[in-house]
C-alpha positions as CSV (number, residue, x, y, z in Angstrom):
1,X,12.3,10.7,23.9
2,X,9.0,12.2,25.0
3,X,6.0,11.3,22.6
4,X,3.6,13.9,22.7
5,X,0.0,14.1,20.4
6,X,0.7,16.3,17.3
7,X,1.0,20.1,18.2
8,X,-0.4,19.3,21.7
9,X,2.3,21.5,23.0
10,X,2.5,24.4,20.5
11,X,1.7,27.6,22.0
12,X,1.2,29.7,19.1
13,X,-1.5,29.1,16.1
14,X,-1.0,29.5,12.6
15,X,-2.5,31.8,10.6
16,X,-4.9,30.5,7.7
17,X,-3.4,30.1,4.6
18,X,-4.5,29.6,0.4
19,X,-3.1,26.9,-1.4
20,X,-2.8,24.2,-4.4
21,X,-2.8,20.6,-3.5
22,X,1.0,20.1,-3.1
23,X,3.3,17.1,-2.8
24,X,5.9,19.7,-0.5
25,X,2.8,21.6,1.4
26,X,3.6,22.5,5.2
27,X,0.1,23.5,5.9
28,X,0.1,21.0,8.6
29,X,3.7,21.9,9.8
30,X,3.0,25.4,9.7
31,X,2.1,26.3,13.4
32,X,5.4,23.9,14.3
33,X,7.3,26.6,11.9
34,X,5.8,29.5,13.1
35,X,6.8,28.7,16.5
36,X,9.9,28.3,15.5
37,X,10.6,30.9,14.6
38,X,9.4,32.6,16.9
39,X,12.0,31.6,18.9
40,X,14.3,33.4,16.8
41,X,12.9,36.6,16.9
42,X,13.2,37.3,12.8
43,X,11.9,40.8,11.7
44,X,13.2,39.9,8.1
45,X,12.6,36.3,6.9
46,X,13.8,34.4,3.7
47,X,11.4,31.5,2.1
48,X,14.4,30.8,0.4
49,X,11.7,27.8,-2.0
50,X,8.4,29.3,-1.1
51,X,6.4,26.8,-3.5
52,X,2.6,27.7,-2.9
53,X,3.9,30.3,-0.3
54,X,2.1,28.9,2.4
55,X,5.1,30.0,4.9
56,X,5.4,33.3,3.7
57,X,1.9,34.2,3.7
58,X,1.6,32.6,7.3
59,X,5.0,35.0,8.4
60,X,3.3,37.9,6.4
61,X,0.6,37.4,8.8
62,X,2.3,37.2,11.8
63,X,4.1,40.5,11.5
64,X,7.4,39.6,9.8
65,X,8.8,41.1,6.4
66,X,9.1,37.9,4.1
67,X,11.5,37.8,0.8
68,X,9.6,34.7,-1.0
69,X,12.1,33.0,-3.7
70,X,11.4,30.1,-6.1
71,X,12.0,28.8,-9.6
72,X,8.6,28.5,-10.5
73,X,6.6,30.9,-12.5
74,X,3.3,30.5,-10.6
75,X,4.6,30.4,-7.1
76,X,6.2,34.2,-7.9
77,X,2.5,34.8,-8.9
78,X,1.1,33.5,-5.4
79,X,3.8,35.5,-3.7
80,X,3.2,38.6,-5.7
81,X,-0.7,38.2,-5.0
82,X,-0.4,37.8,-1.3
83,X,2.5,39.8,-0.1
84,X,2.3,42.6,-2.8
85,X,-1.0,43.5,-3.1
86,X,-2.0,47.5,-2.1
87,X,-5.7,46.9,-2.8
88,X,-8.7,45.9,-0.6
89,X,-10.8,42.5,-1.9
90,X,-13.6,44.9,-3.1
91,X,-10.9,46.2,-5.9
92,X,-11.5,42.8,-7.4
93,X,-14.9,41.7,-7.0
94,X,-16.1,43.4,-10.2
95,X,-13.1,41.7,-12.2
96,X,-13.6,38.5,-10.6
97,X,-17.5,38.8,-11.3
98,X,-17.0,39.4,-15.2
99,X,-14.0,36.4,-15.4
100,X,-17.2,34.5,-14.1
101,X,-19.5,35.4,-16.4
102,X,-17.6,34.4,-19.8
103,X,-18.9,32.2,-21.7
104,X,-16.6,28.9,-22.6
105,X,-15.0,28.5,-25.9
106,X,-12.7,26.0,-27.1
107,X,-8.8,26.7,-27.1
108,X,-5.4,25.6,-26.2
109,X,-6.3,24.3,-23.3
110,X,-9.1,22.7,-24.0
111,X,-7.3,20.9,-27.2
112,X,-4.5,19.7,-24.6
113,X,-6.2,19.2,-21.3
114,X,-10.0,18.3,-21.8
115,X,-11.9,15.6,-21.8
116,X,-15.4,14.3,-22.3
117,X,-17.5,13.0,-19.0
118,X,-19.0,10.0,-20.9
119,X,-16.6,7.6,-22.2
120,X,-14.2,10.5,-23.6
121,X,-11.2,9.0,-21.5
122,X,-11.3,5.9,-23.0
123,X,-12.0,5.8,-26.6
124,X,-10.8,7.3,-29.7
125,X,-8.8,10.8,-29.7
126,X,-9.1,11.1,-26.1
127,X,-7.8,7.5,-24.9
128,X,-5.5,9.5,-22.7
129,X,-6.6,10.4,-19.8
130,X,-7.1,14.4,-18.9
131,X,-7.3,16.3,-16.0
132,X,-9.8,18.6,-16.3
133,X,-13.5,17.8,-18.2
134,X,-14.1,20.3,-20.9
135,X,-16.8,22.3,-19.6
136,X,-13.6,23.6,-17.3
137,X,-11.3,24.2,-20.4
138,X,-13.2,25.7,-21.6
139,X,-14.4,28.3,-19.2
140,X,-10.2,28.1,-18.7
141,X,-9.6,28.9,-22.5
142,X,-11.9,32.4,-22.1
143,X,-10.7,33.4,-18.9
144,X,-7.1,32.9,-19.4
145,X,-7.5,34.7,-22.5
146,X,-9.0,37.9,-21.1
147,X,-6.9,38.4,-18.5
148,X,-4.3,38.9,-21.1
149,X,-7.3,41.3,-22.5
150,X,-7.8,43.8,-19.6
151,X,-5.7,46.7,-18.4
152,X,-4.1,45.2,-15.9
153,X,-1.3,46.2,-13.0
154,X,1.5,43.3,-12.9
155,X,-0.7,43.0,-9.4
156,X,-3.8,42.6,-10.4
157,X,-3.1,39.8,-12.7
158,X,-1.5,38.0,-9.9
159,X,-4.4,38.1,-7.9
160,X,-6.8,37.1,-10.9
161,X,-4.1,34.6,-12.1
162,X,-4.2,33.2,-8.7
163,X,-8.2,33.1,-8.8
164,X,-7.9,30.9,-11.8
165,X,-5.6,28.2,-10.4
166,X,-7.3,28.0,-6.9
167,X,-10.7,27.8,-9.0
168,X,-9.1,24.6,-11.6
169,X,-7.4,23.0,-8.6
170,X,-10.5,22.2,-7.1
171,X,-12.5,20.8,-10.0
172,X,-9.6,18.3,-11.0
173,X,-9.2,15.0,-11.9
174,X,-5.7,14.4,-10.7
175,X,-3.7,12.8,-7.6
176,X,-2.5,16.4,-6.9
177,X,-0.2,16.5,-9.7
178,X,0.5,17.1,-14.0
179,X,2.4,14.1,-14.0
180,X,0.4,11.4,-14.7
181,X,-4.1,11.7,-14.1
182,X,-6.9,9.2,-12.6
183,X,-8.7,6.4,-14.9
184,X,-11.7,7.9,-14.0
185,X,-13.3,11.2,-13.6
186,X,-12.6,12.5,-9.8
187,X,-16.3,13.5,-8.4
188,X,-15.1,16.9,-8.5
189,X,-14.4,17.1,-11.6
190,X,-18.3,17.2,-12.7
191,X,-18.6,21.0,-10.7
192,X,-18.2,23.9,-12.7
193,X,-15.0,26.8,-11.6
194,X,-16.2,29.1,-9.9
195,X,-13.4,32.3,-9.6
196,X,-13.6,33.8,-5.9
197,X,-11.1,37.0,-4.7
198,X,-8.3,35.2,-3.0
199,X,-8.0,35.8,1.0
200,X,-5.7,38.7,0.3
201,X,-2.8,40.0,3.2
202,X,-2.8,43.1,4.4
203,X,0.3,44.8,3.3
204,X,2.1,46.1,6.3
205,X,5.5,45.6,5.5
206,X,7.7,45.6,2.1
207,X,8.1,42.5,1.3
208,X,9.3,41.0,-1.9
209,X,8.9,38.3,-4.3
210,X,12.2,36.8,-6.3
211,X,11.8,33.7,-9.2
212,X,15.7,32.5,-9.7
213,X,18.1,29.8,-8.3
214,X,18.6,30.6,-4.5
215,X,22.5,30.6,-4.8
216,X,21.7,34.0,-7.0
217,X,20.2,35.9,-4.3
218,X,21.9,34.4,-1.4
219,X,24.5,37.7,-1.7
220,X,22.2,39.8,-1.7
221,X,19.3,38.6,1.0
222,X,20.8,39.4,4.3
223,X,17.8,38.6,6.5
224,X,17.5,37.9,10.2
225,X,15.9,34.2,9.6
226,X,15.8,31.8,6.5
227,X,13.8,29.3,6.1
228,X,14.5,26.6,3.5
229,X,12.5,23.7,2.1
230,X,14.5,22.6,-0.4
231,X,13.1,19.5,-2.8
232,X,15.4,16.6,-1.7
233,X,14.3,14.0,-3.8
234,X,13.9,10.7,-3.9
235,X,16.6,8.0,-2.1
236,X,15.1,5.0,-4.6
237,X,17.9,4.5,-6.7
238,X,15.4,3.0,-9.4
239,X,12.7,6.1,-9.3
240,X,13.2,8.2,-11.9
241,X,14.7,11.4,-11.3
242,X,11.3,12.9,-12.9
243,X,9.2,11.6,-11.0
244,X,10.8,13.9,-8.0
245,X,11.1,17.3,-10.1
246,X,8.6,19.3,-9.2
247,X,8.9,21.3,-12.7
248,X,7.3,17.7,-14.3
249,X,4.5,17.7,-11.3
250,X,3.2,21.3,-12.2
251,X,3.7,21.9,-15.4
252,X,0.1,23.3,-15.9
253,X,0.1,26.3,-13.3
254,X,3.1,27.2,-15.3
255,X,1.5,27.5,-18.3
256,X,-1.4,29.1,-16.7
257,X,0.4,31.6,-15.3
258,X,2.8,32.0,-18.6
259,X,-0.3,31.2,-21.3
260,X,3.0,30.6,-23.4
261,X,0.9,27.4,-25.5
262,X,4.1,26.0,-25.1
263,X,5.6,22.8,-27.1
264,X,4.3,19.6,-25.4
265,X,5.4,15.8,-24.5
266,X,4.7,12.2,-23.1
267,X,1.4,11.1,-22.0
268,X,0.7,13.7,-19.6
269,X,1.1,16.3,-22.3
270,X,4.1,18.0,-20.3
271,X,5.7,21.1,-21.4
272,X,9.0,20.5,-22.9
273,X,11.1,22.6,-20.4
274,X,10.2,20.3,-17.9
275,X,11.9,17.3,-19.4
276,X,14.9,15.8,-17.7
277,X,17.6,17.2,-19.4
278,X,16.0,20.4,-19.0
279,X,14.1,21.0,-15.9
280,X,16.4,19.7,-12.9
281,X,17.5,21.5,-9.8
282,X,20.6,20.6,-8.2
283,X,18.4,19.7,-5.1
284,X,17.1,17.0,-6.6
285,X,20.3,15.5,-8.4
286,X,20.0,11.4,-7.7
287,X,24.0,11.5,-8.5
288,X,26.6,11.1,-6.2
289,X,30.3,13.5,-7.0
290,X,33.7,11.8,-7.5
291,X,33.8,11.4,-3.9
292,X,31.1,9.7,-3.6
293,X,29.1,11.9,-1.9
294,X,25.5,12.8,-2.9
295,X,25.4,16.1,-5.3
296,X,22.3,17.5,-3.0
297,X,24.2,17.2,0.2
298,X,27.2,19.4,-1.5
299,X,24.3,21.7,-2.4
300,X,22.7,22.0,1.1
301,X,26.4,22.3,2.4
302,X,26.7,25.5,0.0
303,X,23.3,26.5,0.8
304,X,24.0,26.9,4.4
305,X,27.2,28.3,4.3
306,X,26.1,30.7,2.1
307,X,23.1,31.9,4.1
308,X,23.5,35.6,5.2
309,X,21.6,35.1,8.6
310,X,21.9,34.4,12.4
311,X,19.4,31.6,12.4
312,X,18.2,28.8,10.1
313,X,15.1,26.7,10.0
314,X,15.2,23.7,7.8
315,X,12.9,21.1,6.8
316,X,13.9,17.5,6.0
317,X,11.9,14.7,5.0
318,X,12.7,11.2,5.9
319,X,13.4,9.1,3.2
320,X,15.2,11.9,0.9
321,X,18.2,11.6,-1.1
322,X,20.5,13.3,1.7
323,X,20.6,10.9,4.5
324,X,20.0,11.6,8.1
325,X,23.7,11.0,8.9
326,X,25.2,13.6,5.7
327,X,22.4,16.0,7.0
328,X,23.7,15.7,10.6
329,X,27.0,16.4,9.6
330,X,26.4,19.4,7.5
331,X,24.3,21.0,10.8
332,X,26.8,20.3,12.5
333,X,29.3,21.9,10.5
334,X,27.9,25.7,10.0
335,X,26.0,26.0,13.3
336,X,24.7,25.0,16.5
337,X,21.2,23.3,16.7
338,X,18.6,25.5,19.3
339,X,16.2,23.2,18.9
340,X,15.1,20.1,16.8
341,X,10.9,19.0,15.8
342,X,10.3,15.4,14.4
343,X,6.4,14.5,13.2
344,X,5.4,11.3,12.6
345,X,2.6,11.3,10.1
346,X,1.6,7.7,10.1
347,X,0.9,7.4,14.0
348,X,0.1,11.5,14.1
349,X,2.6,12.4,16.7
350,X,5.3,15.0,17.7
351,X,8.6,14.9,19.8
352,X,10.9,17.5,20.3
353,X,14.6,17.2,20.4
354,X,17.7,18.7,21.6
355,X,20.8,18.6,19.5
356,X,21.7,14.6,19.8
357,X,21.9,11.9,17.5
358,X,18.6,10.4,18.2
359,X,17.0,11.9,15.3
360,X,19.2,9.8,12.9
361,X,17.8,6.6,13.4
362,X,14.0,8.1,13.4
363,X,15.0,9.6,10.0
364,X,15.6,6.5,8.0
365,X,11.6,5.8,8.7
366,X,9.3,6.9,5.8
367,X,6.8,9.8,6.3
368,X,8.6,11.9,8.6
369,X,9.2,15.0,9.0
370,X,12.0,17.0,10.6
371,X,12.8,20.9,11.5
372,X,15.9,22.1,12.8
373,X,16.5,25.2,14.0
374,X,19.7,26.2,13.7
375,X,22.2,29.3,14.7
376,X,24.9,29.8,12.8
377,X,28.5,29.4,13.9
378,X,29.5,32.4,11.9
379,X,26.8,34.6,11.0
380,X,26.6,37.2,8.0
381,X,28.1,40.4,8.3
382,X,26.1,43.9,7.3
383,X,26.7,45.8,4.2
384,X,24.6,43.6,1.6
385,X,22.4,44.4,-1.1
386,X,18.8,45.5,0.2
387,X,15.9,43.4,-1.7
């Protein structure tokens, strides 16, 4: 198989994107995806778990009409700020320049999530470790609560909501996640927010933006492409399953975004909603069925079948509770493969594939990744729901 320097061969580049640090971020898959689907042809797509909606602001971008869907509460507000917004970025400037200009005060957040720069994460009340300093509550505390203040279009509080989060992501003190935060204070921690108008889209097409379990709008989202990410999970039978759910790893953007002050948990103050026996997706279920069979494969299986399009992308991730042999076999069972991508992170290459069993091996290697595109055996009929 032909070993080629990553995206050495790609012939198309991919549009720049906004983002969260993010455990399931394509940013550097994204101009592998985007050729993809080019391939295709897509005028509708579906980003059937669009996450920080790096994909569908990428496709938005590159002329397609995307339908974003996920569970969480903050990526519908990322989707809703790039794909839905009518106005220009001097609509927000004089909302983002008065968020700016509060003056901190101590709140929710602050009581939760802050801590002091000198010794504050290691004695007394606030032996537990934060991931924000409070100078950042804070200003989080006075922001968060104006925005609930002002006149605002559901629109236009996406787009300042979004301000907010990109603003706290980058003055955290955290691996990247809510689930668990550094010993000591992260360098950029120290810098004060500062709220900027996010690089808004264009709006040339209506798109849409769902929140809800994908199986609920598979009826109704007959698209030319979808594109699924789905969170596998973790194949390390002694992991816990929470450590894979990525309600537990951002928890805080969904509080944010709800500014609910909801009941908290554990350590890494957690929301309640996110614990185990509340907060799972059947995507990353660690059980296997009577059969034996892992409950995710069944679920990718349905997800496939169900899909009401000609083509299919999907991402895999070596080392993921589906194995590369189950996976094989439900591709192999809806559709034909048009053409198969494999990234090697660790030694920063790329091969391409056609449809043999080559990959399978490769995919029982940690820190890859894997898109297949795929064209369905049977593809959907007309006469759905329009979103």
């Amino acid at each position: 198989m032909q070993t080629l320097s990553l995206f050495e061969h790609l012939v198309v580049d991919a549009p720049k994107t906004e983002g969260i640090k993010y455990a399931g971020s394509k940013l550097k898959l994204l101009p592998c995806i985007i050729q993809l689907i080019c391939r295709a042809k897509p005028k509708t797509v579906l980003d059937g778990f669009a996450g920080t909606t790096r994909v569908s602001q990428a496709l938005a971008q590159a002329g397609h009409r995307v339908i974003a869907n996920d569970l969480s509460a903050w990526s519908k507000v990322f989707g809703t700020c790039y794909l839905l917004n009518p106005h220009p970025p001097e609509h927000y400037q004089p909302l983002i320049d008065h968020l700016n200009a509060l003056p901190g005060k101590d709140g929710w957040f602050t009581e939760h999530y802050g801590g002091e720069p000198n010794g504050g994460c290691s004695a007394g009340k606030d032996s537990l470790k934060k991931p924000w300093q409070k100078h950042n509550t804070r200003r989080l505390d006075a922001i968060r609560g104006e925005i609930d203040r002002l006149s605002l279009s559901e629109v236009e509080k996406a787009v300042l909501l979004t301000s907010l989060i990109l603003a706290m992501d980058e003055v955290d003190s955290t691996l990247g996640h809510f689930a668990s935060y550094l010993n000591d204070w992260s360098p950029r921690s120290y810098k004060k927010i500062h709220l900027r108008v996010p690089s808004l889209i264009p709006k040339s097409e209506a798109h849409a933006v769902h929140q809800g379990d994908i199986f609920d709008l598979m009826p109704k989202a007959e698209v030319d492409l979808a594109y699924f990410d789905p969170p596998y999970g973790s194949n390390n039978e002694k992991m816990p399953p929470s450590r894979v759910r990525y309600a537990a790893y951002y928890h805080l953007w969904t509080t944010i975004c709800l500014n609910d002050k909801p009941e908290l948990f554990g350590k890494a103050n957690r929301r309640v909603d996110t614990s185990d026996t509340l907060a799972n997706s059947v995507f990353e279920d660690f059980r296997r069925n009577a059969a034996g069979r892992f409950i995710v494969v069944d679920a990718i299986e349905r997800l496939l079948r169900a899909t009401r399009a000609r083509h299919i992308l999907l991402s895999y991730s070596s080392g993921g509770r589906a194995t590369a042999e189950e996976l094989n076999s439900v591709i192999s069972s809806v559709g034909q493969l048009v053409e198969a991508l494999e990234v090697d992170y660790r030694k920063n290459v790329m091969a391409g594939m056609r449809w043999t069993n080559e990959w399978i091996n490769d995919a029982e290697t940690p820190h890859k990744e894997f898109l297949f595109l795929i064209e369905k055996n049977n593809h959907c009929l007309p006469g759905s729901t329009e979103l």
